[in-house]
N, C-alpha and C positions, 0 to 999 in steps of 0.2 A: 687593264683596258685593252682591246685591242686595236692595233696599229691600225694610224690612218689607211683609206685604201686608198694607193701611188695616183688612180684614175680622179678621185674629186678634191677639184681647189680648197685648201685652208686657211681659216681668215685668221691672221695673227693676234695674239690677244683673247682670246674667245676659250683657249684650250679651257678653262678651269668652268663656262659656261657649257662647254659641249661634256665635260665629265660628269656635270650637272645633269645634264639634257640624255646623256651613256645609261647611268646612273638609272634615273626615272623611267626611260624605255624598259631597262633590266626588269625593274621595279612590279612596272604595268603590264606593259606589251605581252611576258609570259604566263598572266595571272587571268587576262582577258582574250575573250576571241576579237579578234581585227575586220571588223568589216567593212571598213573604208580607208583608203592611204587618200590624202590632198595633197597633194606637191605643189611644191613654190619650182620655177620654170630657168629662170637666169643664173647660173653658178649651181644648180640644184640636179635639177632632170636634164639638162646638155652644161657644156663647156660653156659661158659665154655670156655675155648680155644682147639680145634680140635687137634692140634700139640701136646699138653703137659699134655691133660689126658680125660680122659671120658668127654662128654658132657650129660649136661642135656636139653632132649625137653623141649620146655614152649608151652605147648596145646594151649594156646589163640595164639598165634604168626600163628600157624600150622593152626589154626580155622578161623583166619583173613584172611589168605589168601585165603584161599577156597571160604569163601566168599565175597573176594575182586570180583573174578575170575565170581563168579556166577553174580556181576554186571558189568560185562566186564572191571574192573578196573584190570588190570594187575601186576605181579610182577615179577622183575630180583634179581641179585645176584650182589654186589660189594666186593670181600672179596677177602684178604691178605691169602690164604690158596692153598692147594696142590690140584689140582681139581680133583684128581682121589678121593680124601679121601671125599671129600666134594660131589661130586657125588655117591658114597655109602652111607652114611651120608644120605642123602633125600632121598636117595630112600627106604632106609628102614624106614622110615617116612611116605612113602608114598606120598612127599610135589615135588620130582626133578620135575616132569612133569608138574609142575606149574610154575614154572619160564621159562622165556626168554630172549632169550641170555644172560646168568651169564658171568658173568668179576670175573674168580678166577685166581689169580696170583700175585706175590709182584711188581706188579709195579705200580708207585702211582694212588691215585683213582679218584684225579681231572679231568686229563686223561678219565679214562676209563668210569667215568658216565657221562662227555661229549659226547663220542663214543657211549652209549647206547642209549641215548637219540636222538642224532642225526639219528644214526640207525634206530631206531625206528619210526624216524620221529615226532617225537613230540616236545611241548615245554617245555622249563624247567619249567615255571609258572605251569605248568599241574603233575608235579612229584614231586613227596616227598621221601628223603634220610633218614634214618634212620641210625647211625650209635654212637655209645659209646664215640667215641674218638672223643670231642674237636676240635684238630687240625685237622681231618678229613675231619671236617663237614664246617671250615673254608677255608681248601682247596678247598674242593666241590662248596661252593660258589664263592669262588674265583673265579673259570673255569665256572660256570654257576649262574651269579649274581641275578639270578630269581629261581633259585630253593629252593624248600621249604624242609626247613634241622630240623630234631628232633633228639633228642638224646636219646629218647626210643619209644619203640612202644604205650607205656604208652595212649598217646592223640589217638591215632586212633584207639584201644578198645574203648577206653570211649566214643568217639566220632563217633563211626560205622558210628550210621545213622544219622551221619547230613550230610545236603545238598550236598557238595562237594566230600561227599563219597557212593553218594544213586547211580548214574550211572544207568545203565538202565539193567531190569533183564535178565538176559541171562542162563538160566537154564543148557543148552546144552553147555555152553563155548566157543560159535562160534567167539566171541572175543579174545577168548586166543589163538585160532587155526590160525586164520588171521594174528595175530600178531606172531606166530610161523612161517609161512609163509614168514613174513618181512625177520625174525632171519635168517632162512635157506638161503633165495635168499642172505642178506647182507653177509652171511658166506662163501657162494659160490665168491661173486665179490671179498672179499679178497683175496680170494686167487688163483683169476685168476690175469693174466697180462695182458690181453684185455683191450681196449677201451670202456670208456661209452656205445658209441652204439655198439660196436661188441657186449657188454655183452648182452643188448636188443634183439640185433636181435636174439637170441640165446637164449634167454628165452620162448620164443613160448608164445606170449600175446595175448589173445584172449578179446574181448568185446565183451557185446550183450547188446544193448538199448531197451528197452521193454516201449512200450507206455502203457502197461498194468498196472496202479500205484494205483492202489484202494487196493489192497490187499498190497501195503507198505509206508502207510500214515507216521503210525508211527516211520518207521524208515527215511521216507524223514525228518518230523518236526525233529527228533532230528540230523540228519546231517547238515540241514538249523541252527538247532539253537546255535552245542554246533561247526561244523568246520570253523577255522576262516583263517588257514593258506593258504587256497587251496577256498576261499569264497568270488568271486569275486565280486557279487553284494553286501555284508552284507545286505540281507535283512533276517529281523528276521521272524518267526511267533510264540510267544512268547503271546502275549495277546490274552483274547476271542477274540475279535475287527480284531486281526490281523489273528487268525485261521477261523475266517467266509469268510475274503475276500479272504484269500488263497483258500477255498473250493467253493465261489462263481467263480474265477475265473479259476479254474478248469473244470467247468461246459462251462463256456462262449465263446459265438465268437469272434475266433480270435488265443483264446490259445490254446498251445500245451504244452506237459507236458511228460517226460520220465524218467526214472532209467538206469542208466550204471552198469551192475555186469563185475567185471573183473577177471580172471585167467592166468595160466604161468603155465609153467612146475613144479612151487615149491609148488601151491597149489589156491587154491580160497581164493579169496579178499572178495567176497559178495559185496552184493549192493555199491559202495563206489562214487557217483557221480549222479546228479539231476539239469534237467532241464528244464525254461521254458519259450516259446519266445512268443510272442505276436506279429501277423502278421495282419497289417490294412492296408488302401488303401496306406499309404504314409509312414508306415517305418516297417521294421521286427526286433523287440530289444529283446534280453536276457534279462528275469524279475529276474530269478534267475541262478546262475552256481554256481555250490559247488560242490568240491570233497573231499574225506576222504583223510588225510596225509598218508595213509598207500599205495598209488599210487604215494607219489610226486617221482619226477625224471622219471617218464617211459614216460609219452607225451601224456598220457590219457589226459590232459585235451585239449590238443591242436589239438589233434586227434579229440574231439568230436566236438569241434568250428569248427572246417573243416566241417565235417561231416555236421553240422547244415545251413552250406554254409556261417559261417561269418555274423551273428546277431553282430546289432548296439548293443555294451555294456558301460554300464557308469563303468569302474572299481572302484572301493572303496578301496585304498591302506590302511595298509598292503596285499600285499599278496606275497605267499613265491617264487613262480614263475611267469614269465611274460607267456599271455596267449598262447603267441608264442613263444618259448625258441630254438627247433630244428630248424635249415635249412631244412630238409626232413625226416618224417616220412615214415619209409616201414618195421618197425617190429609188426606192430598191427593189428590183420586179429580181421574184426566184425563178430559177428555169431548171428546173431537175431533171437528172440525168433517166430516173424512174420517170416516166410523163405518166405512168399511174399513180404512183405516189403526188406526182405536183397536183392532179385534178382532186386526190383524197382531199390533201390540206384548204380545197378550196369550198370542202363539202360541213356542212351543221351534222356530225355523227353522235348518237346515242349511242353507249355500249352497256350490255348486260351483259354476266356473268361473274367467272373466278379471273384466277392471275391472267388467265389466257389473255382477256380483254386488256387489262390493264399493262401488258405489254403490247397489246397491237395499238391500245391509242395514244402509244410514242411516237406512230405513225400518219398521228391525223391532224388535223386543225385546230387550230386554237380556240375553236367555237366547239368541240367536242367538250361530254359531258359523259364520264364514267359513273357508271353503277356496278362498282364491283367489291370487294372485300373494305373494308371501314370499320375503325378502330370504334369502338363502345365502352368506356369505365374499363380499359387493358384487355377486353377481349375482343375478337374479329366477330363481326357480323356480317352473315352472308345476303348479297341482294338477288343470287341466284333464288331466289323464293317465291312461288309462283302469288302466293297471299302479299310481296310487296305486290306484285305487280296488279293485283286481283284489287287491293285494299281501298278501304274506306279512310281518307284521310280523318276525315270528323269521328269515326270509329277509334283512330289511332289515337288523335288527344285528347279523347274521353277517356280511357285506360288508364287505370291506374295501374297496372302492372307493366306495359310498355315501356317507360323509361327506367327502368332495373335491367330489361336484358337486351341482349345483342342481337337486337333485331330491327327492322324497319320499325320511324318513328311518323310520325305526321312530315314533317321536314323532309325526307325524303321520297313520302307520296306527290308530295306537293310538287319536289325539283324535279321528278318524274313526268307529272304531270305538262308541267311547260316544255321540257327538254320535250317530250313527244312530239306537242304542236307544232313547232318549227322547224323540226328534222327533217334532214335529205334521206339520212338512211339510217334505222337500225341493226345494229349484229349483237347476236346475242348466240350464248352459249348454255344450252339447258340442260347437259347430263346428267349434273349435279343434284337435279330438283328427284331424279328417281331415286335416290336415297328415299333409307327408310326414316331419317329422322326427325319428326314432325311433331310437335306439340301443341296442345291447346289449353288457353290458361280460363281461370273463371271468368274472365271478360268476355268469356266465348269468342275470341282470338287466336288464332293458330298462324304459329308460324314454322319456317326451319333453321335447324342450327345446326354446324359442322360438327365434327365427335370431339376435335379439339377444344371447340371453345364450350360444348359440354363439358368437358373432363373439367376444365376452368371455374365453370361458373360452379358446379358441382362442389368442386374444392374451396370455391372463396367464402365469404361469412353469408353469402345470401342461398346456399346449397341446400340448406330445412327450406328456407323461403320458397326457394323454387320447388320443392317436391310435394310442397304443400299445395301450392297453386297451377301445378302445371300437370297434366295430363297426356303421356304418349299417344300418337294418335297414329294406330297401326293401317295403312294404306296399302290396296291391293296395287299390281303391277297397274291394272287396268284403270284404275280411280287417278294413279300419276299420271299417265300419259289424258285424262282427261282436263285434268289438270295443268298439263303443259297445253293443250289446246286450246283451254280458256285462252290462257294466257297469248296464244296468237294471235286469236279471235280482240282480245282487248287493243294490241298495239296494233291490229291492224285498223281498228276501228279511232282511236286516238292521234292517229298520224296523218298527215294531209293525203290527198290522192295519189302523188307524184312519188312521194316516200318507198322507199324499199325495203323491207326487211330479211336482213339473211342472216342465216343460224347454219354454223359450222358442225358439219358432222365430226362425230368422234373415231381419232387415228385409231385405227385397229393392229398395227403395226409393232413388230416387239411385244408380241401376248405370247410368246411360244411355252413361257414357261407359267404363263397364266391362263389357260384354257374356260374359267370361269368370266373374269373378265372379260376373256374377248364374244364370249358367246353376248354378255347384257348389254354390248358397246355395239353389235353386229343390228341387235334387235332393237337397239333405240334408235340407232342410221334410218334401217327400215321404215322407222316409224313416222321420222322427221321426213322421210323420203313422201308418203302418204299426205303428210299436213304441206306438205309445199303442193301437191297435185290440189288439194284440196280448197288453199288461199291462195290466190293472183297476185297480193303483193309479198310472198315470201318465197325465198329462194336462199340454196344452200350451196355448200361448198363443202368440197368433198377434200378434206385435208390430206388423204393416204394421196393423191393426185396431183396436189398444188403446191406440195413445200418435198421438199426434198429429203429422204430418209437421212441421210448424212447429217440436216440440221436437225435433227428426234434425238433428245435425250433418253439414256437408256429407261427411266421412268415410267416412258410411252404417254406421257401428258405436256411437258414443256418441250420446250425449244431454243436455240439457240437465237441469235439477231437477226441471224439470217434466212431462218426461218421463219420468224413474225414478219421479215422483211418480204418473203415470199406471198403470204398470206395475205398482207396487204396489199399488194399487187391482184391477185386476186377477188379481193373486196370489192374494187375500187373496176376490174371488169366485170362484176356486176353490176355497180349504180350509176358507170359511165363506159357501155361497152362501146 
């Protein structure tokens, strides 16, 4: 064990208690990170007892803490003393402004470093007790059988910098200020007599989700890797192996990726929540949810699940709360750092089209209603089709060949149909519909289907079926494009006055080695250019313009997050310039 240090008093009798107390610290202290020291104040953090004569400072105790603080490891006060005396005491030290929420008063301390810790919101495995007295330190675990208890500050000198006490550097103390923040809001609810949510509503909680995350890598990895109360997925990024894929998949289609900073009327939270979904033809899942404990109880996290419209999540229990805990949230106003983006989320959007749409309406309200790719009996049905959009519902569930393939059914004219009427704005993507591949079955029904989920349907048991009943139905350039014009002519005619539709032209960008491609992608721009002259509520967006070649996958049709993230901005200066 190591020697007492010559600088703090030793109570005789106690040695086989403090080998105990050595011991347990070894045990914990290097297995967990520390994010809170509580010090007991008489014989502990100075020389002396406060009440019954001069104290002496101990510079190392005064030096620790400073730079606990600098690596955002925080410290309080658990002490049996008069707190006016005690709050003089440090300040002429220079040390009061360092601590939060001190516990000074003679009531016992099992109690009160439960109350701080919980306050705090943290876990006892995460805090270390320092305190002289023995029975103290027994009490203390008694009330919190995971906290880590010494009987001098002796091991956390010696042991500054190891692992458990290295924390991450915080120059400016933006971690002591957050957690002073906790202090104040938790000091205010005491001593109101209000309700849970009365207190909430009344705290003025502002959020703002920023897709902008390149500039706070490092503080996402350490929220991902050290929050575990409020960390729904546990997924680490902790290895090289696991820091590549996290940065590859940051990059790739499909993902989306955001920072939550939160405030209140008691102060700034800072960054304290991180997420990200992964949206494909056939499901939209949360890869990661995490938020910092210095949020738990407000409904940040339930607020942002909403927000995100209710991503499939595999939860990984523990976690401290369930991800839907309120009956109704309506103390949380978003302020996004995008103020195009915040006015999208405020908007009723319809989207037509392929993936495109279904990655840009990660960017929209939760009143959004996607028409885009949807699974049918294991194969994709396309809603780029200008016959959903044309169709007769009562037509559809008369058909008796309709529910066999992967195409618009009644069900989907119908949610068509209403998503119309109430819409702020639709965006649709129609390049797709100039494909040649179009069939018409004996119902005299025509619809279209991708070449993939031909090859599919082709190959499964109903492949005679289909070729028996289904008729290729060979379409000139000019009959599509009249075809996509119907299809204007209907949504403009089904949407209210106010309504806007706009349809993204096709990136021409990256054809260098495709010269056919670029020529039928040039002449349908063109074409789309004419039908916007032509209808007053439709208007386009010119994507070689408004997103960024750097976010273009080399493909020349996807994009990366930050590129849907672009596009949405642009959407959103059309239907609220």
């Amino acid at each position: 064990m190591t020697a007492p240090h010559p600088q703090y008093p030793q109570r005789t009798g106690s040695s086989r208690r403090m080998e105990e107390v050595k011991q347990k610290l070894d045990n914990q202290l290097l297995s967990a990170q520390v994010k809170l020291v509580i010090w007991d104040l008489d014989d502990t953090f100075w020389r002396g007892t406060l009440s019954e004569e001069a104290i002496v400072p101990i510079k190392e105790n005064v030096e620790l803490v400073k730079t606990l603080a600098g690596r955002g490891i925080i410290s309080s006060v658990c002490s049996k003393n008069d707190p006016a005396l005690v709050e003089q005491q440090l300040r002429q030290l220079a040390i009061w402004d360092y601590f939060v929420l001190p516990s000074i008063s003679f009531q016992p301390k099992g109690n009160a470093i439960l109350n701080i810790i919980e306050a705090l919101q943290l876990r006892p495995e995460n805090v270390v007790f320092i305190d002289d007295n023995p029975s103290v330190l027994a009490e203390a675990q008694f009330n919190c059988p995971k906290l880590v208890c010494l009987s001098s500050p002796t091991f956390l000198v010696e042991q500054v910098d190891c692992a458990a006490l290295k924390g991450n550097a915080d120059p400016e103390l933006t971690r002591l200020e957050q957690y002073k923040v906790i202090a104040k809001k938790f000091e205010s609810r005491q001593s109101s007599s209000i309700s849970d949510e009365t207190f909430l509503r009344q705290s003025e909680i502002r959020i703002s989700i920023d897709y902008d995350i390149d500039a706070s890598l490092d503080r996402i990895i350490e929220l991902v890797n050290r929050s575990n109360q409020l960390n729904y997925t546990k997924i680490r990024i902790e290895t090289e192996k696991e820091r590549e894929e996290f940065f590859h998949d940051l990059n790739a289609f499909g993902f989306n990726a955001g920072i939550v900073r939160v405030w209140d009327k008691y102060g700034d939270y800072g960054i304290v929540g991180f997420f990200m979904t992964l949206a494909t033809l056939n499901r939209y899942e949360l890869k990661h949810f995490v938020f910092s404990c210095r949020v738990m109880n407000m409904g940040i996290e339930q607020y942002v699940y909403a927000f995100l419209n209710r991503p499939d999540i595999r939860i990984i229990e523990p976690v401290a709360n369930p991800i839907e805990t309120f009956a109704n949230i309506d103390w949380i106003t978003v302020s996004m750092k995008e103020e195009a983006i915040g006015r999208l989320r405020d908007r009723k959007i319809t989207l037509i089209g392929g993936c495109d749409m279904l990655q840009l309406s990660t960017y929209c309200s939760c009143q959004s209603t996607e028409f885009t790719n949807r699974e049918q009996h294991g194969i994709m049905k396309r809603l780029d089709d200008p016959f959903f959009i044309l169709g007769d519902a009562k037509l559809f569930a008369e058909s008796e060949l309709r529910p066999h393939i992967p195409a618009a059914n009644e069900e989907d004219v119908l949610q068509l149909r209403d998503a119309l009427s109430t819409t702020d704005a639709v965006i649709v993507s129609f390049y797709r519909m100039m494909e040649s591949n179009y069939f018409k079955g004996n119902d005299g029904l025509t619809f279209r289907i991708d070449e993939d989920a031909l090859r599919a349907l082709l190959a499964s048991d109903l492949g005679i079926w289909f070729v028996h009943n289904f008729t290729f139905v060979e379409y000139s350039h000019v009959h599509l494009n009249n075809l996509i014009s119907m299809s204007f002519d209907r949504l403009a005619s089904s949407t209210k006055a106010s309504a806007k539709i706009v349809v993204l032209l096709e990136d021409t960008r990256k054809l260098d080695d495709n010269p056919e491609e670029y020529f039928f992608k040039n002449r349908y721009n063109e074409f789309i250019l004419k039908e916007c002259a032509r209808i007053e509520k439709l208007h386009y967006i010119d994507v070689n313009s408004a997103v960024d070649l750097a976010h273009l996958h080399d493909d020349g049709f996807h994009m990366n997050r930050q590129g849907y993230l672009q596009l949405a901005q642009a959407v959103m200066q059309i239907i609220d310039p």
